[in-house]
N, C-alpha and C positions, 0 to 999 in steps of 0.2 A: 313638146316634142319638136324636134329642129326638122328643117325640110329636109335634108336629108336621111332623115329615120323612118322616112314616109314611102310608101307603094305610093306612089299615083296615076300611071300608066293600066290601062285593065290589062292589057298584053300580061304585065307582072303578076298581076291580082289573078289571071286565070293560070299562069304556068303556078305558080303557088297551089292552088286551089288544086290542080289536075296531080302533081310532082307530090303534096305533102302529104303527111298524117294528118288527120283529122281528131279532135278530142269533141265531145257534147255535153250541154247540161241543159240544167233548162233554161237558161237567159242566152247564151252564147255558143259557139259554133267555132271552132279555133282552126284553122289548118296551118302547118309549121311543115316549110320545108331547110333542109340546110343549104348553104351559098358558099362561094366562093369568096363576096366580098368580105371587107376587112371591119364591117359595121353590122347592126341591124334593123331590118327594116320592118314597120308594123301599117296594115293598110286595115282600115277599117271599113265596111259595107251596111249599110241601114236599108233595107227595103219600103218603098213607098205602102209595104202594111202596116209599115211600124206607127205610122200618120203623116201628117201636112210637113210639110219643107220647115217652119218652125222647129217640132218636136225632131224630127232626122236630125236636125243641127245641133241641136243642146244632147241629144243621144251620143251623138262623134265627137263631142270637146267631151262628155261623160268619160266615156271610152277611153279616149287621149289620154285625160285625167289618170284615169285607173291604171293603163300601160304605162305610162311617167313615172307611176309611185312603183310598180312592180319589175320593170325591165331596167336589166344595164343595159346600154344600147352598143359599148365598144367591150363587153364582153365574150361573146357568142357572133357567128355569122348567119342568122337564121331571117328568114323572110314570112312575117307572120301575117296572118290575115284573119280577122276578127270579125265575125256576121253576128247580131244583136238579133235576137228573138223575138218574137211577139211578148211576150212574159215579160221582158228588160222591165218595162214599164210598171210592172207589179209590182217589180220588187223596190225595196229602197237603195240607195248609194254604197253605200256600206257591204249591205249584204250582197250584190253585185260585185262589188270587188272581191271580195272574199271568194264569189263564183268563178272570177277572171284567175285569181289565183290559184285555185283548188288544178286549173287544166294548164294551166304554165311548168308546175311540178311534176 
């Protein structure tokens, strides 16, 4: 994912959050608002109950991972924002993607 397909600002991450729709499952937490801009941007959020600064980190390159294979990113002007579950960890790779995908559609 290029740095500019990235939310990194929380300013962005809360008008997202506040502005969009919301989708749920049980790994994931989606809110999609639409933009103006001419790209799109996907922010990802890990809660310190998901575990230790370690496990956060390998969760958001997961994440990234799965966004990469599923988004056009000059398709759509949409500002997404992705919250990872306690659950994420249960399940495996695969079948998490498949979860990111099921609330993209």
């Amino acid at each position: 994912m290029k740095i500019v397909n990235r939310i990194k600002e929380s300013n962005d991450f809360s008008l997202t959050i506040k502005k969009g729709k919301a989708y749920r499952n049980e790994s994931f937490v989606v809110h999609i608002a639409k933009t103006n801009s001419d790209h799109m941007r996907v922010g990802v959020s890990v809660s310190t109950k998901i575990g230790c600064a370690v496990v956060r980190n390998r969760v958001k390159r997961q994440i990234r991972a799965m966004a990469d294979s599923l988004i056009d990113y000059n398709k759509q002007s949409f500002d997404i924002v992705i919250i990872a579950r306690k659950s994420f960890l249960d399940v495996d790779f695969n079948d998490n993607k498949s979860l990111l995908s099921e609330l993209f559609l």
